[in-house]
Every structure is written in C-alpha cells, then in structure tokens.
VMD Tcl script that builds the backbone (N, CA, C; Angstrom):
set m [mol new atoms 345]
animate dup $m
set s [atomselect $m all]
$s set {name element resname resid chain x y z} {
  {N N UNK 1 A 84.156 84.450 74.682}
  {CA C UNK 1 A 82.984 84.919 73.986}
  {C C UNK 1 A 81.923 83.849 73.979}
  {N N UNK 2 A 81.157 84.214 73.008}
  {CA C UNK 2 A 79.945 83.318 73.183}
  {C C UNK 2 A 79.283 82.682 72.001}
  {N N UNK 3 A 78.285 81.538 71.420}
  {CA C UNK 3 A 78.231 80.995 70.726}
  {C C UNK 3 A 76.834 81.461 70.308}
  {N N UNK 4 A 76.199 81.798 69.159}
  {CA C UNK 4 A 74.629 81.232 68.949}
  {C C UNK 4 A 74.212 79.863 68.941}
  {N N UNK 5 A 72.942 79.400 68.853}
  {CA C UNK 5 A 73.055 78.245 68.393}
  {C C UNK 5 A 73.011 77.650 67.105}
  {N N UNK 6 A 73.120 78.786 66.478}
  {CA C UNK 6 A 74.065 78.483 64.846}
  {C C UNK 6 A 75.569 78.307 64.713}
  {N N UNK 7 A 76.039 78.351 66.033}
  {CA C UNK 7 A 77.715 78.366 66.012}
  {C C UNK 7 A 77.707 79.905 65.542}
  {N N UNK 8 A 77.343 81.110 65.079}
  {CA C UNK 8 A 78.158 82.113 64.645}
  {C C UNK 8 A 78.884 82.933 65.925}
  {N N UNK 9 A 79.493 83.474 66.005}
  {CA C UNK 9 A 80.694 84.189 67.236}
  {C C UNK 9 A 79.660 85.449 67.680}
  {N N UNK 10 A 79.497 85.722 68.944}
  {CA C UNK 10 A 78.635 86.542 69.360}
  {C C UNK 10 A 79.586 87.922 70.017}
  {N N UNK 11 A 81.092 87.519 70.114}
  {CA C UNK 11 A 81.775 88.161 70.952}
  {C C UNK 11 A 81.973 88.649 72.625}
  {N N UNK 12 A 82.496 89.129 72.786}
  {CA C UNK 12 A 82.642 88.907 74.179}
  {C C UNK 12 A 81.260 89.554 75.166}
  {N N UNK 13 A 81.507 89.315 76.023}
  {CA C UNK 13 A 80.269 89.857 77.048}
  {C C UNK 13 A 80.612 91.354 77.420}
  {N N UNK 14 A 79.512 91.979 77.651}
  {CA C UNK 14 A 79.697 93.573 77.599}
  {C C UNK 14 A 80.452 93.633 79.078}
  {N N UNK 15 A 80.562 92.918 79.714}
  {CA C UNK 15 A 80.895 92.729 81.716}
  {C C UNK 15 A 82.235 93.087 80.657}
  {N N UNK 16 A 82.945 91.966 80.398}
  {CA C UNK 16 A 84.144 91.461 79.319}
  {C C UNK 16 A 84.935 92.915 79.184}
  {N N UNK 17 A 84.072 92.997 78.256}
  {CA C UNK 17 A 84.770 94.461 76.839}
  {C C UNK 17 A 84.986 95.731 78.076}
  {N N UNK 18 A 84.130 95.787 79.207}
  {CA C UNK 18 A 84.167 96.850 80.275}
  {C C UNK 18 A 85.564 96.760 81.072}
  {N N UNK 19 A 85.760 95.344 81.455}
  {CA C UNK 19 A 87.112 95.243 82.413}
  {C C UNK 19 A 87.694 95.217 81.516}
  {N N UNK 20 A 88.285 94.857 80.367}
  {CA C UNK 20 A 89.331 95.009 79.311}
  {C C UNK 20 A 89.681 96.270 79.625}
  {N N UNK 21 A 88.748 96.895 78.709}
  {CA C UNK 21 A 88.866 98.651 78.705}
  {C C UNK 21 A 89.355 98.967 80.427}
  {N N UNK 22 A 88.883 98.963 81.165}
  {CA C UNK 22 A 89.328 99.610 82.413}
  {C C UNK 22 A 91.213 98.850 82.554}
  {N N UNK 23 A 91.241 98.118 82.262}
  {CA C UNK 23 A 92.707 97.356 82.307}
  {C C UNK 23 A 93.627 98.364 81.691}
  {N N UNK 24 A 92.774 98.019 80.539}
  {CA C UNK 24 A 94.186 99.410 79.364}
  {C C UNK 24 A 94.227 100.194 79.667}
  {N N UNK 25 A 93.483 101.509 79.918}
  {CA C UNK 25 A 92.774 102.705 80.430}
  {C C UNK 25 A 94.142 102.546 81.853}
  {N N UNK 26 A 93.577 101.779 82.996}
  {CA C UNK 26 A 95.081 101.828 83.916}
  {C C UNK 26 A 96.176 101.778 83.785}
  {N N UNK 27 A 96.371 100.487 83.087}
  {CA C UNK 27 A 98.212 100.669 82.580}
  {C C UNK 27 A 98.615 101.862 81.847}
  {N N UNK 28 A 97.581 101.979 81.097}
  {CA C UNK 28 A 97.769 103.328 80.284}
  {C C UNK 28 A 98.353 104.493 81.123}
  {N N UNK 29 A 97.601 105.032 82.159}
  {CA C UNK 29 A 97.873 105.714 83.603}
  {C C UNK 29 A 98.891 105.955 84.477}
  {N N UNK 30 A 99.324 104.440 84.737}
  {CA C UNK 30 A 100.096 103.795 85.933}
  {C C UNK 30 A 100.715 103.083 85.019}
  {N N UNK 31 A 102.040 103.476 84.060}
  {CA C UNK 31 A 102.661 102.311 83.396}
  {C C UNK 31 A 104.397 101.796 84.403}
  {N N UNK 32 A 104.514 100.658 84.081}
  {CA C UNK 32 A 105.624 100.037 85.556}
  {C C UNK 32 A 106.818 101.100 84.680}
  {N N UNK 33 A 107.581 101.370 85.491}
  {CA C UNK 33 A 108.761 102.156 85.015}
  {C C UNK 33 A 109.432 101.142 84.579}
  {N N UNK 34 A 110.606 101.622 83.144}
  {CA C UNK 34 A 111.898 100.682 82.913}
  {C C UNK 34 A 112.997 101.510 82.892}
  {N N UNK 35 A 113.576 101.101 84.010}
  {CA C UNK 35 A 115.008 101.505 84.011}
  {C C UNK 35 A 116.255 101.272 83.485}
  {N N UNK 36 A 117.219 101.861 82.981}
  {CA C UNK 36 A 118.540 101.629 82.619}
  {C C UNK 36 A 119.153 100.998 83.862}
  {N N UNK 37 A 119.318 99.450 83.212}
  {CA C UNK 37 A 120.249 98.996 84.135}
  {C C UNK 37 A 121.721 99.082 84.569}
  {N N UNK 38 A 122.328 99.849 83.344}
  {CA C UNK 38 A 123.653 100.428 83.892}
  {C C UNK 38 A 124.011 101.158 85.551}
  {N N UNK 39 A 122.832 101.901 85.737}
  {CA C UNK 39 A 122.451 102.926 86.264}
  {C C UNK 39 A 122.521 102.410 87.874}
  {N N UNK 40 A 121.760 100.939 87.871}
  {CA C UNK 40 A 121.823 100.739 88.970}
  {C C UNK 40 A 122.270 99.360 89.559}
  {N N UNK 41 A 123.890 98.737 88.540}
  {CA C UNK 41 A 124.520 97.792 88.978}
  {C C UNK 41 A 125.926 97.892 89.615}
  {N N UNK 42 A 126.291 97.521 90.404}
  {CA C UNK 42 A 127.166 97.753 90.758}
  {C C UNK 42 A 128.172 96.518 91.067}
  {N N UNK 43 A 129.095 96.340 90.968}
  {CA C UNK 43 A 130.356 95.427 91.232}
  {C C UNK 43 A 130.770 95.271 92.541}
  {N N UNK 44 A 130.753 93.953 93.191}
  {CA C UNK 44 A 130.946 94.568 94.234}
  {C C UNK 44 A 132.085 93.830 94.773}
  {N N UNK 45 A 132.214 92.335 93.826}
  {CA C UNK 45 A 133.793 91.397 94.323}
  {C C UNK 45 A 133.561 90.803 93.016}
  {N N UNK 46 A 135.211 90.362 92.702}
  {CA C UNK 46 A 135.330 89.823 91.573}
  {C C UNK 46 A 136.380 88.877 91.868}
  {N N UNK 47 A 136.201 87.786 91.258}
  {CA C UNK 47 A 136.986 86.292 91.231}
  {C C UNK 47 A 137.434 85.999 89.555}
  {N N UNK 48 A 138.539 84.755 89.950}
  {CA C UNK 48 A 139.340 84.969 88.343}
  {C C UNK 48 A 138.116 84.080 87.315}
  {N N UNK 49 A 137.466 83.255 88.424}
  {CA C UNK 49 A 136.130 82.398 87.153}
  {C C UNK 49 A 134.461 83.045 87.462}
  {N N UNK 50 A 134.476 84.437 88.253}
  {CA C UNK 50 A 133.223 84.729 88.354}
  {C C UNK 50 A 133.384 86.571 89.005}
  {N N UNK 51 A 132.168 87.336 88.781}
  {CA C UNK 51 A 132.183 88.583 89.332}
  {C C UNK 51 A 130.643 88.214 89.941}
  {N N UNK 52 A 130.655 89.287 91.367}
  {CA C UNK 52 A 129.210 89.496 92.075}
  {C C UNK 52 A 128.473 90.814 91.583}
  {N N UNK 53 A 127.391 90.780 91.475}
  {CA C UNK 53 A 127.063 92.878 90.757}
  {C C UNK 53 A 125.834 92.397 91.779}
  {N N UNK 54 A 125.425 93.823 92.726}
  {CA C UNK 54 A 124.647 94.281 93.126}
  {C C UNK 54 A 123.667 95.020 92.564}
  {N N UNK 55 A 122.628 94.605 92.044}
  {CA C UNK 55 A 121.353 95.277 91.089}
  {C C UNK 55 A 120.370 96.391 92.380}
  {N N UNK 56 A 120.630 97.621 92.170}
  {CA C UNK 56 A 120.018 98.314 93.624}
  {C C UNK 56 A 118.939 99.086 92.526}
  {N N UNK 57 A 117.570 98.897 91.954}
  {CA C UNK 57 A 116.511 99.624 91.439}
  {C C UNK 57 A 116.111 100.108 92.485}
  {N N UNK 58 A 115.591 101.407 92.272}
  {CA C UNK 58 A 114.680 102.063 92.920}
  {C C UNK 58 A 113.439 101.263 93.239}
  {N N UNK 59 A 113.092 101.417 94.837}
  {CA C UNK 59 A 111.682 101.341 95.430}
  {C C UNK 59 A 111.951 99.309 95.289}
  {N N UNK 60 A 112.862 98.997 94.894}
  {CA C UNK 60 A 113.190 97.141 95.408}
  {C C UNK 60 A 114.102 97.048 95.986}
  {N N UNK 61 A 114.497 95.523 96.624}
  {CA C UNK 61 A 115.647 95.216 97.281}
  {C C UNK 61 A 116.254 94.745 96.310}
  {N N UNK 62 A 118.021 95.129 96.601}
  {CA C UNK 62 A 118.592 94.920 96.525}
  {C C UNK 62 A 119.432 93.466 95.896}
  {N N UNK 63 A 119.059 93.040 94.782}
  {CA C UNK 63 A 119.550 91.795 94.384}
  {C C UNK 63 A 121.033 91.377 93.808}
  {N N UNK 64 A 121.460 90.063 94.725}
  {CA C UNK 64 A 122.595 89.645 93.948}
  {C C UNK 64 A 122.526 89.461 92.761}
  {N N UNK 65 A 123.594 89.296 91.952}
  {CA C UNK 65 A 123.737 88.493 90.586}
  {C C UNK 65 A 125.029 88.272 90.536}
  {N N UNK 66 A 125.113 86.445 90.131}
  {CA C UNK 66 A 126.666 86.095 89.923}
  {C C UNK 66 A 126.684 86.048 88.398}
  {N N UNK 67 A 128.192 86.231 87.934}
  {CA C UNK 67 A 128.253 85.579 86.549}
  {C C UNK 67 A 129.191 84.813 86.895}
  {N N UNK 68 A 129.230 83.689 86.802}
  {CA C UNK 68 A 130.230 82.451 86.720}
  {C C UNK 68 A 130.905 81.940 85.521}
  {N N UNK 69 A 131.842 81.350 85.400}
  {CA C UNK 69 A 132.689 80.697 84.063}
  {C C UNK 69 A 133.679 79.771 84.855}
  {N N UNK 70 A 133.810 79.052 83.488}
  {CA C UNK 70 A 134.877 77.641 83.952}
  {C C UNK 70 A 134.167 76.442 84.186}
  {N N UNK 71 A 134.799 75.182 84.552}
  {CA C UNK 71 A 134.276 74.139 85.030}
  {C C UNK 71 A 133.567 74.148 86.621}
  {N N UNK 72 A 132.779 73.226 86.611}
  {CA C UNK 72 A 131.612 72.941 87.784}
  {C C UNK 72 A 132.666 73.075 89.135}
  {N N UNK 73 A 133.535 72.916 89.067}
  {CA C UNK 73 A 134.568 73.268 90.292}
  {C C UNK 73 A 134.923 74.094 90.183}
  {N N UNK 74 A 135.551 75.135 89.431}
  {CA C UNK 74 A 135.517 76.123 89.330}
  {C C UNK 74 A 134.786 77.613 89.837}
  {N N UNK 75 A 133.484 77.248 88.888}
  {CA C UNK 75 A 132.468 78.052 89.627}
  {C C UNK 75 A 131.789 77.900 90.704}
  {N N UNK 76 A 131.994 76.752 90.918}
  {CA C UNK 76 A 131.382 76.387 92.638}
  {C C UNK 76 A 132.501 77.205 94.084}
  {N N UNK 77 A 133.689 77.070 93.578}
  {CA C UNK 77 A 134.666 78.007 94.116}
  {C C UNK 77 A 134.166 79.632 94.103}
  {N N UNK 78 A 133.996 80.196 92.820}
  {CA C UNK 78 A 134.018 81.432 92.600}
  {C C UNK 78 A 132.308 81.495 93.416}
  {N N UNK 79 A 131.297 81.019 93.208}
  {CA C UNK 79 A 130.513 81.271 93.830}
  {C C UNK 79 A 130.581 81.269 95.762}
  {N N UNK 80 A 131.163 79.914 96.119}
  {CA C UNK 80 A 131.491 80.183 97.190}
  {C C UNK 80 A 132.422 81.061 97.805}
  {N N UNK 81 A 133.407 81.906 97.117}
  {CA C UNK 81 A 134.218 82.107 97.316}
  {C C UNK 81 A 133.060 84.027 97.511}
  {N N UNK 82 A 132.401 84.623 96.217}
  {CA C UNK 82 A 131.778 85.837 96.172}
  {C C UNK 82 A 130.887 85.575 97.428}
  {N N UNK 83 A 129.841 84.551 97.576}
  {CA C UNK 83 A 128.892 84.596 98.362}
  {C C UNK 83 A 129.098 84.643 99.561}
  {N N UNK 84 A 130.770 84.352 100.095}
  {CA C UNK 84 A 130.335 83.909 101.606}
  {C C UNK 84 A 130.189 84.570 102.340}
  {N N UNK 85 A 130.343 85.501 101.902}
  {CA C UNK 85 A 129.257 87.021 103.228}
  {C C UNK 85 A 127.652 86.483 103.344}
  {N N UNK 86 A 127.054 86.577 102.688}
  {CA C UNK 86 A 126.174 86.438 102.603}
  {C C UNK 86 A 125.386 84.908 102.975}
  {N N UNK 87 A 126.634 84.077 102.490}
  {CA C UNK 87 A 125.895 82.440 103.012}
  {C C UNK 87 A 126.585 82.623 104.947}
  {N N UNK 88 A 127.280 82.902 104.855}
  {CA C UNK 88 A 127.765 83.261 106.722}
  {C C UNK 88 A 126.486 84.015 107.320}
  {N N UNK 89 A 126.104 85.219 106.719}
  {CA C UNK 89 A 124.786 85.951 107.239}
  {C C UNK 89 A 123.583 84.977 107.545}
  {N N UNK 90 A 123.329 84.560 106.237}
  {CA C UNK 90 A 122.109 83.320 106.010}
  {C C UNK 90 A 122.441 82.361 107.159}
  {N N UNK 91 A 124.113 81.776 107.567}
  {CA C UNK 91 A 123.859 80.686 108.778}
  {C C UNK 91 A 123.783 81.010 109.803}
  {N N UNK 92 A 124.114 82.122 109.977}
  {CA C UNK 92 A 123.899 82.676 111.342}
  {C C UNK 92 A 122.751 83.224 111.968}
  {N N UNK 93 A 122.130 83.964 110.925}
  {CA C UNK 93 A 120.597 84.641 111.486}
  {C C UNK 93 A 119.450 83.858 111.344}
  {N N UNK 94 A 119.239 82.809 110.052}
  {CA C UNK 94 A 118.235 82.144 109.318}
  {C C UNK 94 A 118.535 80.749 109.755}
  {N N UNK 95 A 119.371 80.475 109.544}
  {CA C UNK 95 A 119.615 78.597 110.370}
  {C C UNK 95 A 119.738 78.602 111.335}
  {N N UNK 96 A 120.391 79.684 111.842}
  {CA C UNK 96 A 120.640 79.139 113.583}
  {C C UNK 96 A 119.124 79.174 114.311}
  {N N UNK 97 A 118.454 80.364 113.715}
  {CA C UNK 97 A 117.256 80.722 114.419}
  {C C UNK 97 A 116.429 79.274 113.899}
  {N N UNK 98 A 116.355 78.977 112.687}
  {CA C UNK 98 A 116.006 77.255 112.614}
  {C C UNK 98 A 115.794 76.152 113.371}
  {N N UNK 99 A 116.910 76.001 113.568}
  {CA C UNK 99 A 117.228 75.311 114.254}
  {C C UNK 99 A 117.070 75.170 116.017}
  {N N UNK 100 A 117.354 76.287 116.428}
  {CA C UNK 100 A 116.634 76.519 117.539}
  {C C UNK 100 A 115.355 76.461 117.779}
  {N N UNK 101 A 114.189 76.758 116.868}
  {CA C UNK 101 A 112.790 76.522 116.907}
  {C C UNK 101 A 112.307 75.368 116.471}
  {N N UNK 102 A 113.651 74.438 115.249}
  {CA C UNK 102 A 113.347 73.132 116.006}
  {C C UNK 102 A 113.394 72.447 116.962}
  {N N UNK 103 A 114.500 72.653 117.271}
  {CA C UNK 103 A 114.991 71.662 118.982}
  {C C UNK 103 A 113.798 72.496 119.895}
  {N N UNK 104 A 113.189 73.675 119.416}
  {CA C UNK 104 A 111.831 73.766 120.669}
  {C C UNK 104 A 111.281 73.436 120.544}
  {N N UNK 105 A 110.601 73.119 119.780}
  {CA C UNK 105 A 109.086 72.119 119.337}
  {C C UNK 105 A 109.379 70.773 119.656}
  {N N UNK 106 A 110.405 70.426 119.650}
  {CA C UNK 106 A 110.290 68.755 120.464}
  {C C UNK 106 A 109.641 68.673 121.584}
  {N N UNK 107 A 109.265 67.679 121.616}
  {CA C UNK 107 A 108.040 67.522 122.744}
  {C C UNK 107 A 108.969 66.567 123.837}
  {N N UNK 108 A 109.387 66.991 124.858}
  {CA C UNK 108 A 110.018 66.683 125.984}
  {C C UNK 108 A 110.098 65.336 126.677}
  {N N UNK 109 A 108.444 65.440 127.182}
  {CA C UNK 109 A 107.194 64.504 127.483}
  {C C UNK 109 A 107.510 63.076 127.168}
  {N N UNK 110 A 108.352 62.392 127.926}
  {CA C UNK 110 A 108.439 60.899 128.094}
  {C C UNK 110 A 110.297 60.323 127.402}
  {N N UNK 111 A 110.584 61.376 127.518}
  {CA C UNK 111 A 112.278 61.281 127.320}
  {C C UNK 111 A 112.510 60.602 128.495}
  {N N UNK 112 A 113.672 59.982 128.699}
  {CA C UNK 112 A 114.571 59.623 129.533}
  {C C UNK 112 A 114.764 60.328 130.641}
  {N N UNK 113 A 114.726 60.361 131.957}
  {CA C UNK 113 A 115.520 61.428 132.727}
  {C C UNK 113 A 116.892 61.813 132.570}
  {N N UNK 114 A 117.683 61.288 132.110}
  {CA C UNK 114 A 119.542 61.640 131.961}
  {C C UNK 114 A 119.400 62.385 130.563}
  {N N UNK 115 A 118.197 62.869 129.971}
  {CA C UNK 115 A 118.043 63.388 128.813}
  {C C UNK 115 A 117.935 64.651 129.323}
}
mol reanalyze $m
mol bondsrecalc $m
mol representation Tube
mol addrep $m
C-alpha cells in the first residue's frame, strides 16, 4: 500500500485490489482437487525394518515413498534392499547414458597415439 505524507495508510493500489480479486475469483473456479490418499497408495514390497507404497494420484507420476525403522544400518539395508529395482533402472538408463556423454565430450586432440 501506500503512504500520505502524513504517514496515514492510503491502501492498496486499485491495479492491487483488481489482481487480488481476479486471483480469488480463479481459485474460486479452478480449485486444485484433494484426494483421499487411501485411494491411491499402494504397497508394493515390504522389509522387516521398512515398507515401499506407490502413491499413483490422478493426472501425476507415480511416486515412491519409503517408511524406514531401526538403526542407520538397518534402514540403509531396507532401503537398499526396497529400492533396488529402481536404483538398477537409474544405473542403467541415467548413468550409463552419463557417462557415455562424458567420455564424448573429451576432447581427443593431442592425446598420445597408443591412447
């Protein structure tokens, strides 16, 4: 808002009070859905210090969620133990391809010949 130069409060600018209103007025309209999450978790491996649940909402992907318990070794087990589908996927499609587009970008150009 804005000041006189008496200091008294002038309130906001009419630009202001216009996009406000159009803000509420939309959400009002278009409000984000909330879903019951029962609805869309699912179990999908379970370990004796941790379970994996697959969260599948409508119109998003698909998110893990671990719950872990026990000591730091423990759950580092149960996590490695739920995830490794998924960390195997990740090294194979996402690192390997990595890695390969590093070793291409090396610049060749004044190596050794027996290189």
């Amino acid at each position: 808002g804005f000041y006189f130069a008496d200091q008294s409060w002038k309130g906001p600018p009419r630009v202001m009070r216009c996009v406000l209103a159009s803000l509420c007025i939309s959400a009002a309209l278009d409000p984000v859905p909330i879903h019951s999450a029962s609805q869309y978790v699912e179990t999908v491996a379970t370990h004796p210090n941790g379970v994996l649940q697959m969260v599948k909402a409508p119109d998003t992907q698909p998110l893990p969620v671990l719950h872990l318990k026990g000591t730091a070794a423990q759950r580092g087990e149960a996590a490695g133990v739920l995830m490794a589908e998924t960390i195997a996927t990740f090294a194979d499609k996402v690192f390997d391809d990595y890695v390969v587009a590093l070793v291409q970008s090396v610049d060749l150009h004044g190596l050794p010949d027996w290189l």
